[in-house]
Backbone as JSON Lines, residues from 0, in Angstrom:
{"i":0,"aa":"X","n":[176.17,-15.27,232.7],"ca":[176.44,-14.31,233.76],"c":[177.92,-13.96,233.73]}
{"i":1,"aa":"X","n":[178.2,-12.42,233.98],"ca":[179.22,-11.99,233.76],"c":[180.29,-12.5,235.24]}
{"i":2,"aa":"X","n":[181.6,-12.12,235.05],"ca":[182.58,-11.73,236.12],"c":[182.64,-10.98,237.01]}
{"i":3,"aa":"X","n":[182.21,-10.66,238.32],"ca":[182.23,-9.69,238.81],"c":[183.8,-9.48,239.24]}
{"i":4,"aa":"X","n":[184.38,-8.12,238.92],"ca":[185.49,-7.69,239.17],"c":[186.0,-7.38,240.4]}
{"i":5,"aa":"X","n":[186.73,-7.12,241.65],"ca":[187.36,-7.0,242.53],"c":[187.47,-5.7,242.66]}
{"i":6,"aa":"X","n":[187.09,-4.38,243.22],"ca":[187.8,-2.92,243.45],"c":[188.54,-2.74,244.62]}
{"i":7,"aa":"X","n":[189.28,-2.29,244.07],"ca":[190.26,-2.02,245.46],"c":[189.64,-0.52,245.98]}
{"i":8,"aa":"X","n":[189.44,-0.74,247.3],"ca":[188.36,0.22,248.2],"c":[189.91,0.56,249.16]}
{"i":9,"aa":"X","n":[188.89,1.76,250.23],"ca":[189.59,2.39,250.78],"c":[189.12,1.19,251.99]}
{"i":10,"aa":"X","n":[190.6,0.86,253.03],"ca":[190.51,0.3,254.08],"c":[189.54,0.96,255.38]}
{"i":11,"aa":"X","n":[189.37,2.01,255.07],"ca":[188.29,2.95,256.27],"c":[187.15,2.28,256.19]}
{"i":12,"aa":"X","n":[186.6,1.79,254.11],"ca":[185.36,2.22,254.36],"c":[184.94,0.24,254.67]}
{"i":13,"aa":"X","n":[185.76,-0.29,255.09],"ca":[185.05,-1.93,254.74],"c":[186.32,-2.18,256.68]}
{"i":14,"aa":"X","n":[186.56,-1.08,257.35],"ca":[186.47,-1.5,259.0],"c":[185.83,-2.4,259.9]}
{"i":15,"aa":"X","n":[184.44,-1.74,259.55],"ca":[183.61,-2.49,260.31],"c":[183.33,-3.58,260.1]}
{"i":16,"aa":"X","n":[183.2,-3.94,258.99],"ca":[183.1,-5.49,257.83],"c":[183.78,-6.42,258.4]}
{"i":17,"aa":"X","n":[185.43,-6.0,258.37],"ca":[186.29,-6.48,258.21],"c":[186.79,-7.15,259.88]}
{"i":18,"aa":"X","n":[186.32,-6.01,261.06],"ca":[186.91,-6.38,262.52],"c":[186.19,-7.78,263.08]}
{"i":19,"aa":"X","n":[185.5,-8.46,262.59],"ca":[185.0,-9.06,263.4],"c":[185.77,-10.48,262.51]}
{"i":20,"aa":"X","n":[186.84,-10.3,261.99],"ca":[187.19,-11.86,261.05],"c":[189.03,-11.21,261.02]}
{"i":21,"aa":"X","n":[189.47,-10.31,261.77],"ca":[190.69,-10.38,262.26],"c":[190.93,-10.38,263.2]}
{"i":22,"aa":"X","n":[192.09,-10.3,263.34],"ca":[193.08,-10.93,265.23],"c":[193.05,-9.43,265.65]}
{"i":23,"aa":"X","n":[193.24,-9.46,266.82],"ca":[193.22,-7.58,267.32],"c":[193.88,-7.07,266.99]}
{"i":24,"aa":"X","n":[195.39,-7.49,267.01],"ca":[196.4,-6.76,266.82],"c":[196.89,-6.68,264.98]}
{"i":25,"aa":"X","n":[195.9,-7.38,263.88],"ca":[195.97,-7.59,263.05],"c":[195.78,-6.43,261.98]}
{"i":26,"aa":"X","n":[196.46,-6.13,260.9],"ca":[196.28,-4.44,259.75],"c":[195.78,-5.21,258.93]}
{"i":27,"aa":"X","n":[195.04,-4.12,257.84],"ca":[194.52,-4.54,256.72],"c":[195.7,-3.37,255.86]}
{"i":28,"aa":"X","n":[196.1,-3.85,254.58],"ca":[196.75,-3.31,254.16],"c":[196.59,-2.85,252.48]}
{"i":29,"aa":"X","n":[195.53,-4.37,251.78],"ca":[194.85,-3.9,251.06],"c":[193.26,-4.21,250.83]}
{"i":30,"aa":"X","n":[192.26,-3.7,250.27],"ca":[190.81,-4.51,250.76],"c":[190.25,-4.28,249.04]}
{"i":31,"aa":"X","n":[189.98,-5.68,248.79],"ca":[189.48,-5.54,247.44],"c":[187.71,-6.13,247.85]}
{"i":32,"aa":"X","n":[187.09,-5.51,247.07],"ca":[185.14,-5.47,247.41],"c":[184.84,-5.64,246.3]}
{"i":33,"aa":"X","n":[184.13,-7.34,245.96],"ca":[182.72,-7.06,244.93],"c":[181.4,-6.47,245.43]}
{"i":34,"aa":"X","n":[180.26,-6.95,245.08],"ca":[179.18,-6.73,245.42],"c":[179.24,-7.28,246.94]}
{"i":35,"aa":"X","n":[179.24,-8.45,247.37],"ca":[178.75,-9.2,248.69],"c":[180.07,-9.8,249.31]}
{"i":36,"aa":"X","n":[181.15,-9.36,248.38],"ca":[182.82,-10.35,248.68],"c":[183.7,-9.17,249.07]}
{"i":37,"aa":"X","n":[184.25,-9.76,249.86],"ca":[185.44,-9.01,250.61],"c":[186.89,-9.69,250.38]}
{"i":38,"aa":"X","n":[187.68,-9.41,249.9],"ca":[189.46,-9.77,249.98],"c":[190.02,-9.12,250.75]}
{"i":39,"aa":"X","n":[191.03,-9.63,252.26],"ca":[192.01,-8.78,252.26],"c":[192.88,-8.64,252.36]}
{"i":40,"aa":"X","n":[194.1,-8.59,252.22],"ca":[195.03,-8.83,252.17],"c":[196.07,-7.99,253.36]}
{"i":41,"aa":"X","n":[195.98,-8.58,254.77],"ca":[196.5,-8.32,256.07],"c":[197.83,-8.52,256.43]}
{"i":42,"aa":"X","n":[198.24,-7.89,257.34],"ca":[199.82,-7.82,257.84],"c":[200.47,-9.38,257.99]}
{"i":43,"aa":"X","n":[199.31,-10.55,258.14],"ca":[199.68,-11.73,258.2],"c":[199.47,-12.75,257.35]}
{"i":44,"aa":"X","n":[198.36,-12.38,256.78],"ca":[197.38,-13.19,256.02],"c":[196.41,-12.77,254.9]}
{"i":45,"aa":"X","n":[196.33,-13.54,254.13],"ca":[194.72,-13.34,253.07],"c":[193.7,-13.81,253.66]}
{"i":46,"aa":"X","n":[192.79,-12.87,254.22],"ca":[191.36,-13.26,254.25],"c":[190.28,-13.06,253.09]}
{"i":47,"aa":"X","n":[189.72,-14.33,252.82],"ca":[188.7,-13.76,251.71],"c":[187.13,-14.55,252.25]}
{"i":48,"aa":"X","n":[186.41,-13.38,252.32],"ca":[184.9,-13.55,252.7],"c":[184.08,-13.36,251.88]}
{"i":49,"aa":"X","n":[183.47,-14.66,251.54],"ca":[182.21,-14.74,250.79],"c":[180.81,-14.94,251.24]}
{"i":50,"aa":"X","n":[180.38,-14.11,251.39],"ca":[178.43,-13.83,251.46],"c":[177.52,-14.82,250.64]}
{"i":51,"aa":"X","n":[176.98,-15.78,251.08],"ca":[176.61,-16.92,250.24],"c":[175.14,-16.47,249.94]}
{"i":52,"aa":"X","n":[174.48,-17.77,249.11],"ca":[173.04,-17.34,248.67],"c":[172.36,-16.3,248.61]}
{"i":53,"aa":"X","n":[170.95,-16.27,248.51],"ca":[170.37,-14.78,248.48],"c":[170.38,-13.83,249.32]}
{"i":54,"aa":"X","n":[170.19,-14.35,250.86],"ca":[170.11,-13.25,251.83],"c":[171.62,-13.12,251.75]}
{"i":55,"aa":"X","n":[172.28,-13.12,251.93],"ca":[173.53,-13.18,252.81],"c":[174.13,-13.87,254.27]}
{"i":56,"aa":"X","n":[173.22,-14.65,254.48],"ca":[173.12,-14.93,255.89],"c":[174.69,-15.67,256.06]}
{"i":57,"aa":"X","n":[174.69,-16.87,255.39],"ca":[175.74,-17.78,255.0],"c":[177.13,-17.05,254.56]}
{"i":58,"aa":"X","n":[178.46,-17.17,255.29],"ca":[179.34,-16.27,255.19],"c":[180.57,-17.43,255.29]}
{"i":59,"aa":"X","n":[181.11,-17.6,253.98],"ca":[182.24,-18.3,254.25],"c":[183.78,-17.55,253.98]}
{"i":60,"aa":"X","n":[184.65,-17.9,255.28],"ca":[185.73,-17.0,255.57],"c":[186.93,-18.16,255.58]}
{"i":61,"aa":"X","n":[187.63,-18.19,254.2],"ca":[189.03,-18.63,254.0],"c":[189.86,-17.51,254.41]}
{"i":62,"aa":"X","n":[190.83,-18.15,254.68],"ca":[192.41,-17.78,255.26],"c":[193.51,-18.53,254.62]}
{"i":63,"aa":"X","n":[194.69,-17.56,254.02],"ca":[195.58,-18.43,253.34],"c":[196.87,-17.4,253.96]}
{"i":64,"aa":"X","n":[197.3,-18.05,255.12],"ca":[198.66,-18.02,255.92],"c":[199.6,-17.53,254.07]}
{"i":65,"aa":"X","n":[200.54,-16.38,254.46],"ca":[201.47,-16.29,253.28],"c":[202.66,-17.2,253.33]}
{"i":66,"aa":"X","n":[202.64,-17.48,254.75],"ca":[203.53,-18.62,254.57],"c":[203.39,-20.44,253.43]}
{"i":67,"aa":"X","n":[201.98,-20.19,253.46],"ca":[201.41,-21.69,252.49],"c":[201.56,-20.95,251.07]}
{"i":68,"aa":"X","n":[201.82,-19.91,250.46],"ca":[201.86,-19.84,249.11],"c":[202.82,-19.97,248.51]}
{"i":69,"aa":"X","n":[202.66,-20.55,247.45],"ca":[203.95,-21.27,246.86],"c":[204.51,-20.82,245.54]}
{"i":70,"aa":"X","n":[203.38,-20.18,245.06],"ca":[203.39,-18.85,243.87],"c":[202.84,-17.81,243.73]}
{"i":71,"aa":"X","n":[202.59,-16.84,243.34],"ca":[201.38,-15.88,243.19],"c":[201.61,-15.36,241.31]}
{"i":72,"aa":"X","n":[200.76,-14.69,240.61],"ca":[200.77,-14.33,239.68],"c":[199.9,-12.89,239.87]}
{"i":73,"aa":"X","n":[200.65,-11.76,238.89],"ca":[199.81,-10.49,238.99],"c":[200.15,-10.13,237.25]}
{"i":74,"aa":"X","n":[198.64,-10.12,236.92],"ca":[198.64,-9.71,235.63],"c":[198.12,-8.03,235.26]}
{"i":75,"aa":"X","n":[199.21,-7.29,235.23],"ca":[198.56,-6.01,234.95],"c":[198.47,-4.62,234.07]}
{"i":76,"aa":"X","n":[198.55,-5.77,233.05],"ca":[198.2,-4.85,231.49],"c":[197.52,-5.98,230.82]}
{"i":77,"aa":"X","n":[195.93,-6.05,230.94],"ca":[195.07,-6.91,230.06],"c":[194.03,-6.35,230.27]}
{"i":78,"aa":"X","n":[192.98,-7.01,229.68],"ca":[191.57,-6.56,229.61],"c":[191.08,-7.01,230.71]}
{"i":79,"aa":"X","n":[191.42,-7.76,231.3],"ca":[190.43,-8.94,232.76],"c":[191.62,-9.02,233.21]}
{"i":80,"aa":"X","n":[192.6,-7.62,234.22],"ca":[193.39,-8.15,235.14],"c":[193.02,-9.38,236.18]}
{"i":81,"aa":"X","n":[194.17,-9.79,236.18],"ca":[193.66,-10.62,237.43],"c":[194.85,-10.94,238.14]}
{"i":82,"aa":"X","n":[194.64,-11.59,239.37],"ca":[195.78,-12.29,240.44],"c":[195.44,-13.88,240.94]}
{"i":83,"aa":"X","n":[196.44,-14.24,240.62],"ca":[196.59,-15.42,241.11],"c":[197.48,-16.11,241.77]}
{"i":84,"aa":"X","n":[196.7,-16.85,243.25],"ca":[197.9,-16.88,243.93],"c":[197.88,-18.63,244.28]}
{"i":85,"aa":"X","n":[199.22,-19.78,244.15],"ca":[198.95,-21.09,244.49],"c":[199.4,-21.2,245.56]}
{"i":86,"aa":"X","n":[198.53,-22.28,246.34],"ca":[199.08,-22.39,247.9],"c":[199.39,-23.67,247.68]}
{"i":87,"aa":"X","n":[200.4,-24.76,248.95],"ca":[201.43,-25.81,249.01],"c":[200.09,-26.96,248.8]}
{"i":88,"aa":"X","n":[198.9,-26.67,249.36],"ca":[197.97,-27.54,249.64],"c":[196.79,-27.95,248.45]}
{"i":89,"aa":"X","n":[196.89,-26.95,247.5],"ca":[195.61,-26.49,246.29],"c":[196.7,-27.0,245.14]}
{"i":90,"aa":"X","n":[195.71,-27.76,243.92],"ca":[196.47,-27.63,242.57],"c":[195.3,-26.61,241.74]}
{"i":91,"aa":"X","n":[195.1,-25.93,242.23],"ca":[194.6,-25.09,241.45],"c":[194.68,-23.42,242.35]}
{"i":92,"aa":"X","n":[195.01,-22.45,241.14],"ca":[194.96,-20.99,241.93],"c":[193.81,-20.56,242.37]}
{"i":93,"aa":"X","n":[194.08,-20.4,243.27],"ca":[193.21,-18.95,243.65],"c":[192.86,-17.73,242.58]}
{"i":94,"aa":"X","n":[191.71,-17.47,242.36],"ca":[192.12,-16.72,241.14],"c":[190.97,-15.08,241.28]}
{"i":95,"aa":"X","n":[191.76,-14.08,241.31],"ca":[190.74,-12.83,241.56],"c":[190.81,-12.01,240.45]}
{"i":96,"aa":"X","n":[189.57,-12.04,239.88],"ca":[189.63,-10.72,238.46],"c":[189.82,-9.46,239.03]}
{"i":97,"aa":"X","n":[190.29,-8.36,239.17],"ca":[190.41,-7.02,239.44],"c":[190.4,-6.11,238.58]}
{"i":98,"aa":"X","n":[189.78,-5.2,239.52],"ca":[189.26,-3.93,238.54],"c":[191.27,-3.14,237.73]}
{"i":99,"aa":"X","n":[190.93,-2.7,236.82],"ca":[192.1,-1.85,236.64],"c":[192.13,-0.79,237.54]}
{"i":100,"aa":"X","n":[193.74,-1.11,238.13],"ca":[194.15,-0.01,239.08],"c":[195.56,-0.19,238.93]}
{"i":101,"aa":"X","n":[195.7,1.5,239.82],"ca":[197.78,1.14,239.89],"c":[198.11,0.73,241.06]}
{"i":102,"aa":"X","n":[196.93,0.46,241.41],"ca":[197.32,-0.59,243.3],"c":[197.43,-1.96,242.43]}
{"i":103,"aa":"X","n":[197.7,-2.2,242.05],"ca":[197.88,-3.73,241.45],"c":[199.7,-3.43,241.71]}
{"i":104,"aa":"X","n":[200.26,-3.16,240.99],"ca":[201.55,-2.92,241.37],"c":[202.05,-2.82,242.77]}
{"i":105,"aa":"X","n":[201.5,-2.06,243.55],"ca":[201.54,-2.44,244.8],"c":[201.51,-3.52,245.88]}
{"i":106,"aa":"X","n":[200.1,-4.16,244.9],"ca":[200.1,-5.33,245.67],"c":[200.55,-6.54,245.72]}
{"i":107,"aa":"X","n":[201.38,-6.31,244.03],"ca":[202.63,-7.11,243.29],"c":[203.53,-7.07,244.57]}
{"i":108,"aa":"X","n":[204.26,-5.97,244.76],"ca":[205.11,-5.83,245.7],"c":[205.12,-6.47,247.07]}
{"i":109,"aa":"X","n":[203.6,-5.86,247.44],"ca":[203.39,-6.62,248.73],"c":[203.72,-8.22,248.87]}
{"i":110,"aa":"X","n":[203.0,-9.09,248.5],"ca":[202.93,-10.26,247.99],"c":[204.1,-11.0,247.93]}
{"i":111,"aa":"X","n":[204.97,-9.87,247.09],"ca":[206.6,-10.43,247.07],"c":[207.24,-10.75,248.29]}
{"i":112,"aa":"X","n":[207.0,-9.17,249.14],"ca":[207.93,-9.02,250.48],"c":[207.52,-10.08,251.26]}
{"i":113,"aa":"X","n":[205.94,-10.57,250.78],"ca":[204.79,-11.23,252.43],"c":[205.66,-13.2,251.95]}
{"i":114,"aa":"X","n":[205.87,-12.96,250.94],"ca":[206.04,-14.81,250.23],"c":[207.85,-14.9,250.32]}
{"i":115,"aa":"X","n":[208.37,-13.9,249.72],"ca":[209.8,-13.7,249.73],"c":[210.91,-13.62,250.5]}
{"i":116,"aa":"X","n":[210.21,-12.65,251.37],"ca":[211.39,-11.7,252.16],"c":[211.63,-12.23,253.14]}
């Protein structure tokens, strides 16, 4: 079984998805969608929601504060971009294949300002 890749979607169309697993006053800034998975990457935080087993019923929702990351990696000239980000608590990355896009650069940036600045 293959990789399913990450697309970076428009924040309009994954709203509704998305309001019921942020804070009120909380932005989405970028929203990456597989088939049943949601990433997003918010004014505070990474939320990533996974849709478990067949129905979907089962929905597990990590949160990784940008304050806990301790590296990130953005690979974006390969065949199987991907991002990877390590938090203070994990020895292993986080790791998201993504579709080719020039929001990858962007979200290089972001990432920087959210871990860096």
């Amino acid at each position: 079984m293959g990789i399913t890749a990450l697309n970076f979607v428009d924040i309009a169309d994954v709203e509704r998805d998305a309001a019921q697993h942020l804070m009120p006053s909380e932005k989405v800034a970028f929203a990456l969608k597989a088939v049943r998975d949601l990433n997003l990457f918010t004014d505070r935080r990474l939320v990533m929601i996974d849709q478990k087993g067949v129905t979907g019923r089962t929905t597990e929702v990590t949160t990784v504060p940008y304050s806990r990351i301790t590296r990130f990696s953005v690979e974006t000239i390969a065949l199987v971009p991907e991002v990877k980000i390590w938090t203070a608590s994990a020895s292993e990355a986080i790791k998201m294949v993504v579709s080719a896009d020039g929001r990858l650069r962007d979200l290089n940036l972001f990432l920087a300002d959210k871990t860096c600045g």
